[in-house]
C-alpha positions as CSV (number, residue, x, y, z in Angstrom):
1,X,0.0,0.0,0.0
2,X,1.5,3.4,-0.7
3,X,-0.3,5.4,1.8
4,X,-2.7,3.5,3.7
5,X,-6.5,2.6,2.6
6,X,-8.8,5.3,1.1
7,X,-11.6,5.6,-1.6
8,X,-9.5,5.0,-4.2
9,X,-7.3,1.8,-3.4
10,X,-7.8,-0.5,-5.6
11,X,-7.6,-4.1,-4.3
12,X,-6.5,-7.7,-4.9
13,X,-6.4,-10.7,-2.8
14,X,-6.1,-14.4,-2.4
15,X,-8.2,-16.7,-1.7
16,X,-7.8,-20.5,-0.3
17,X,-8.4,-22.4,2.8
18,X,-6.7,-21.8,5.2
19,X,-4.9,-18.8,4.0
20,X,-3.0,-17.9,7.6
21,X,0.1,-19.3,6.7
22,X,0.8,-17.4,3.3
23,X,3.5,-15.1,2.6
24,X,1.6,-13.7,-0.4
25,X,0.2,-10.8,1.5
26,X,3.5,-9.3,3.1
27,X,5.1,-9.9,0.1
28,X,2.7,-8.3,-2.2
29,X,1.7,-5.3,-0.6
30,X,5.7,-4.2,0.2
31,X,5.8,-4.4,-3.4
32,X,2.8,-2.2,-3.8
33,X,4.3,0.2,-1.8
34,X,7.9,-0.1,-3.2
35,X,6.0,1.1,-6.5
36,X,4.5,4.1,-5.3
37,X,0.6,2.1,-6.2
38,X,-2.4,2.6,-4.5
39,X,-3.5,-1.1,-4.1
40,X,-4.0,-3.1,-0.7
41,X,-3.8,-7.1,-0.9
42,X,-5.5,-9.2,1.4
43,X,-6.0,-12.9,2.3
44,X,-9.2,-14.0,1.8
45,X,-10.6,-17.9,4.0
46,X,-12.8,-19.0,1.2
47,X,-14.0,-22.9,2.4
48,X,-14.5,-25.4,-0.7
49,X,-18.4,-24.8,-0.6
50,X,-18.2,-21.2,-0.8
51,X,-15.7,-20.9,-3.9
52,X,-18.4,-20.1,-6.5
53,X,-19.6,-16.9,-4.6
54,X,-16.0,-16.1,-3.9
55,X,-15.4,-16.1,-7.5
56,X,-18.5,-13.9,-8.4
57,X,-17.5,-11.5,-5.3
58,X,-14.5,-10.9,-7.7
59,X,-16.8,-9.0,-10.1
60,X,-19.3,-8.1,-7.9
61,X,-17.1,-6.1,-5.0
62,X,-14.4,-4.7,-8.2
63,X,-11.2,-6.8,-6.9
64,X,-8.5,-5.6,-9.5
65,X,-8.0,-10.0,-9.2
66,X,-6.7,-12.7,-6.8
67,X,-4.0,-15.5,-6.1
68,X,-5.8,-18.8,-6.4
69,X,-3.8,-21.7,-3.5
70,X,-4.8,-24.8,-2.7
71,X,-7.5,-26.2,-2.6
72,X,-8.8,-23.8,-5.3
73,X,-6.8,-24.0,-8.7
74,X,-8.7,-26.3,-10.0
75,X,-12.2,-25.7,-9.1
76,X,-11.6,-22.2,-10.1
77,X,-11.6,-23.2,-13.7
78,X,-15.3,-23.4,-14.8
79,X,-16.0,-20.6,-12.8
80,X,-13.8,-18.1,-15.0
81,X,-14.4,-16.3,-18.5
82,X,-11.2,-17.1,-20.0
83,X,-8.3,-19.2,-19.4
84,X,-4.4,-18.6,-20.4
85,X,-2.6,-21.3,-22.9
86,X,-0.5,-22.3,-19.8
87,X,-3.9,-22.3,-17.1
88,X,-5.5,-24.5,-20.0
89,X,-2.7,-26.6,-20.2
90,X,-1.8,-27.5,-16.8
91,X,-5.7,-27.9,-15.4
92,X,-5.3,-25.2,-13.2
93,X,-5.3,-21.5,-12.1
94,X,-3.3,-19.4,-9.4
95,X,-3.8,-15.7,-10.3
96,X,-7.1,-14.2,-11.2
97,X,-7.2,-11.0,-13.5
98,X,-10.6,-8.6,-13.6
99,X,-10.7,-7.3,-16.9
100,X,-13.7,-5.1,-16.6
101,X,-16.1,-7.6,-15.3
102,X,-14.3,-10.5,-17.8
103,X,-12.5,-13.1,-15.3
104,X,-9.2,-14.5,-17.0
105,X,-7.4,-16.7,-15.4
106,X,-3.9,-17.7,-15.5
107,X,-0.8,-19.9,-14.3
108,X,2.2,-18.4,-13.5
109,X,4.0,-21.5,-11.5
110,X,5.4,-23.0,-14.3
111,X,7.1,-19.6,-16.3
112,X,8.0,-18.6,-12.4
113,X,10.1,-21.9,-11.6
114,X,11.8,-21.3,-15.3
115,X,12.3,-17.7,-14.0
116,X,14.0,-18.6,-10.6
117,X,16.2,-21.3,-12.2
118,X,17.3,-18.5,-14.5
119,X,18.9,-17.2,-11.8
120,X,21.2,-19.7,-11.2
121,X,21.5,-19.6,-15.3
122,X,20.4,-23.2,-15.9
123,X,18.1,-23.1,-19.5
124,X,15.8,-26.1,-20.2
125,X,16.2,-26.4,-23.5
126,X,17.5,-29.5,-24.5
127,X,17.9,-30.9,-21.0
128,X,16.8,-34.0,-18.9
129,X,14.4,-33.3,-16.3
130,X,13.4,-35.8,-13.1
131,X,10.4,-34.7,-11.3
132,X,9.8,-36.3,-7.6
133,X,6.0,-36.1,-6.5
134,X,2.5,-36.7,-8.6
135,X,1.1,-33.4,-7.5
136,X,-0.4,-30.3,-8.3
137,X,2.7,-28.9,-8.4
138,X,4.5,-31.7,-9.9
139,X,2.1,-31.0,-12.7
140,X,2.6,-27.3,-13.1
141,X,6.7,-27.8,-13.4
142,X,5.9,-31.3,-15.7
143,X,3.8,-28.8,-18.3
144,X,6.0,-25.9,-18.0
145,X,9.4,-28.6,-19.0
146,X,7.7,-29.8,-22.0
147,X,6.8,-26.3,-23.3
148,X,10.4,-25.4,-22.6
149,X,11.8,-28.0,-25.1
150,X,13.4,-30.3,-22.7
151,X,14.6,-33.7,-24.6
152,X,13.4,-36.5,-21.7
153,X,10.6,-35.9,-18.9
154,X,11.3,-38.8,-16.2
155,X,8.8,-39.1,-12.9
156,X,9.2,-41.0,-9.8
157,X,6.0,-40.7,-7.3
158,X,5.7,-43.5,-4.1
159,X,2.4,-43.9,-5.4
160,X,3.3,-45.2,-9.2
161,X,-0.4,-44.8,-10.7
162,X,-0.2,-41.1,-10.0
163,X,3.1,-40.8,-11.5
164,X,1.5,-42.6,-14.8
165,X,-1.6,-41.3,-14.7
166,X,0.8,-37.5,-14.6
167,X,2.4,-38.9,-17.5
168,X,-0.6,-39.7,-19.9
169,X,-1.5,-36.1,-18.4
170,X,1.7,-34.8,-19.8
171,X,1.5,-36.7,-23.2
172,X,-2.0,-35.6,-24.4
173,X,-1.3,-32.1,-23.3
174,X,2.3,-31.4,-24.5
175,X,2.6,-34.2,-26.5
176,X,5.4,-35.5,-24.2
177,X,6.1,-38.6,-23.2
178,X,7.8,-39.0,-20.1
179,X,9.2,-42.2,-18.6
180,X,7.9,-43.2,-15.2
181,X,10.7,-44.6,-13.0
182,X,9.8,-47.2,-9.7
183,X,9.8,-45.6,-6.5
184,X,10.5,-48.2,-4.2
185,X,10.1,-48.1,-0.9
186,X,13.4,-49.2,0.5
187,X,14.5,-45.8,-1.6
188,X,17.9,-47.8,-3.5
189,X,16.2,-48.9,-7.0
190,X,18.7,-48.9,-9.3
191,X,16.5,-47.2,-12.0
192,X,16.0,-44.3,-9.9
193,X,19.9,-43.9,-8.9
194,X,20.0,-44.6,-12.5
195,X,17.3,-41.6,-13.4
196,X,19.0,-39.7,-10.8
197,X,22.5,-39.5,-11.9
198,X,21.2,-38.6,-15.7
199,X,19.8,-36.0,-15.0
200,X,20.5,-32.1,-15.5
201,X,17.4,-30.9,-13.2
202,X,15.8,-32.9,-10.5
203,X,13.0,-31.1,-8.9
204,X,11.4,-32.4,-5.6
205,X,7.6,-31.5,-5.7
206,X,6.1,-33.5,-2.4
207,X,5.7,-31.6,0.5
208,X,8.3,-33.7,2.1
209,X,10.4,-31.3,4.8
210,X,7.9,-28.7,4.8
211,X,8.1,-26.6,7.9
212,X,6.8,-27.6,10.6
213,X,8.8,-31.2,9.4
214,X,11.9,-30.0,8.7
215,X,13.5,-33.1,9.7
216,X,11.9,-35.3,7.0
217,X,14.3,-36.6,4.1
218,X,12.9,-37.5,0.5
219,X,14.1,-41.4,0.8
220,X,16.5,-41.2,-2.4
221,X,19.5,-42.5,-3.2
222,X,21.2,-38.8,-2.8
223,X,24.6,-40.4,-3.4
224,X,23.9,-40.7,-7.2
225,X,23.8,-36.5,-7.5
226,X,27.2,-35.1,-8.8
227,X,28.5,-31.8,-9.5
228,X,27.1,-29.9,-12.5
229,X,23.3,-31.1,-11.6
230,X,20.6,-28.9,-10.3
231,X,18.4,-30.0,-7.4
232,X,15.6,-27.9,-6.8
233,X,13.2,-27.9,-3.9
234,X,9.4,-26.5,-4.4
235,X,9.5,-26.3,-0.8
236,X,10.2,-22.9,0.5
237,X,9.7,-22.7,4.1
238,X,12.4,-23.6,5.5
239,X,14.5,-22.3,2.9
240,X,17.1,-25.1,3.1
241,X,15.5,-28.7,3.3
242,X,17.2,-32.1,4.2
243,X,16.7,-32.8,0.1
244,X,18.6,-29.5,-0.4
245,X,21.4,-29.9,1.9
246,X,21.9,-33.7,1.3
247,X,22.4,-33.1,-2.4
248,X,24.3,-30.5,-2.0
249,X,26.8,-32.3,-0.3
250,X,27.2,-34.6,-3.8
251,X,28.2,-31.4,-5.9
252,X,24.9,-30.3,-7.1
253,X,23.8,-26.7,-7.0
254,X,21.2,-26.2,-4.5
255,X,17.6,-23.9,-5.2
256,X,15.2,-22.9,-3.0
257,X,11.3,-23.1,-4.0
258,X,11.4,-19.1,-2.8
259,X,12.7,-18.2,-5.6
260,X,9.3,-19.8,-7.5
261,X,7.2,-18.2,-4.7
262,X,8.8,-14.8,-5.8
263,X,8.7,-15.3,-9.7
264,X,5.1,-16.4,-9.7
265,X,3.9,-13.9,-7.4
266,X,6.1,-10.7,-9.6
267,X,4.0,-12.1,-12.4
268,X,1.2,-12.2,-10.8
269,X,1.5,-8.3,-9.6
270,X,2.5,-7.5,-13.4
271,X,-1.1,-8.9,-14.7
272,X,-2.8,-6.7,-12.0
273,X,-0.6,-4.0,-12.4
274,X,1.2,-3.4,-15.5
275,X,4.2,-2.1,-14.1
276,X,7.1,-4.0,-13.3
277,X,7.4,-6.0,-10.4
278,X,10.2,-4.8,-7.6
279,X,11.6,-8.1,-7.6
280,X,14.4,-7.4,-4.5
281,X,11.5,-5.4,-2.3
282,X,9.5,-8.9,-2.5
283,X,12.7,-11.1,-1.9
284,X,13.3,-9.4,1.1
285,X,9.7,-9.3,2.4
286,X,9.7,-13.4,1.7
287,X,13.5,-13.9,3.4
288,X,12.7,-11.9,6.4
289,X,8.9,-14.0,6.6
290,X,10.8,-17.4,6.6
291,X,13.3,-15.7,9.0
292,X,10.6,-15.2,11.3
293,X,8.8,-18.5,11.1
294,X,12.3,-20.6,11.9
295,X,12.2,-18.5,15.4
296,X,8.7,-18.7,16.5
């Protein structure tokens, strides 16, 4: 907020259930402010029942648009007036745009993970990407690598029919195939050490280590990593994980989901906005937020 709530603030949101725990808020309006723009954003507890009035509150109350979070993004879909190629691909929303009364909904995961792996200069094209978990988030990264122009998609989920039913996902969408690799439970399959070691980018997308878990390791074969690999974590709070550090210690480069969080929320304040996003303002808000969770 530049200067505090009047007549003419103009205002987004998000909306989800539960909502408490979201950085998008503190992140969002510092960057509002950092740009000088009269806009306020606020979290919005919208239970699953209560999503299709959410929507139409959209319109009816003037919201300049929202951040769609679990467990929203896809129910949101029907509800809208028009969907991006990359919301249409991937089955789901997370940012909202008002467009005069005309609801368009978009997905800005997939181009913000690209975006914070730009940072460390890795570039899809042409690569090999492993993807751990059968998600909703797994799916937004799987879409987003096959529009890149990776050469090989590989997944690995615990549960192997949502890994192939994320594949068949993958194929009709993208036209894609991607090889399912065995999981197993004992974590030291050869074909995953195998998938593992040839990869350029392996990307853990379970919620595995999520604060308040910290202490829970994806059960892989970390010994197979090796310098020159990416490993990137969607999970952002805390900022390293177990996954992080332990491949880390093999030679590969390390990134934090954060820097997803931040991408996909600048995007997100560039469709409301128009103006470019003050990406180091919303870092900071988001590293001093994960700062203060680790010491409560």
């Amino acid at each position: 907020m530049a200067s505090g709530i009047n007549g003419r603030t103009k205002i987004c949101g998000i909306i989800g259930y539960p909502v408490g725990h979201s950085f998008s808020p503190v992140m969002q309006n510092a960057a509002f402010s950092a740009a000088g723009l009269d806009y306020a954003y606020v979290p919005f507890p919208v239970e699953p029942g209560d999503v299709k009035e959410a929507v139409k509150a959209v319109k009816a109350f003037g919201l300049v648009g929202v951040n769609v979070t679990i467990p929203h993004k896809e129910t949101v879909l029907p509800l809208l007036d028009q969907l991006s190629e990359e919301a249409r691909l991937t089955g789901a929303v997370n940012t909202i745009v008002n467009h005069s009364g005309r609801l368009c909904g978009y997905n800005t995961d997939g181009e913000g993970f690209w975006r914070s792996l730009g940072e460390v200069g890795f570039l899809p094209a042409g690569k090999t990407v492993l993807i751990l978990g059968a998600g909703g988030a797994a799916r937004a990264v799987a879409v987003a690598a096959a529009l890149a122009g990776i050469k090989r998609l590989m997944l690995a989920n615990r549960t192997e029919k949502r890994a192939r039913e994320l594949a068949c996902f993958i194929a009709e969408k993208t036209g894609l195939p991607a090889d399912v690799i065995p999981w197993p439970e004992d974590k030291g399959g050869s074909l995953l050490g195998e998938a593992l070691s040839g990869a350029d980018l392996v990307v853990q997308a379970t919620r595995l280590g999520m604060h308040p878990n910290e202490a829970e390791v994806v059960p892989i074969p970390y010994d197979r990593f090796k310098p020159g690999q990416v490993a990137c974590d969607l999970v952002y709070n805390p900022m390293e994980t177990m996954f992080l550090r332990k491949a880390g210690q093999s030679g590969a480069a390390a990134v934090s989901g954060l820097g997803m969080l931040l991408h996909q929320g600048a995007l997100s304040f560039e469709l409301w906005t128009g103006a470019a996003a003050p990406l180091e303002v919303m870092r900071k808000e988001l590293l001093k937020e994960v700062t203060k969770q680790k010491t409560e």
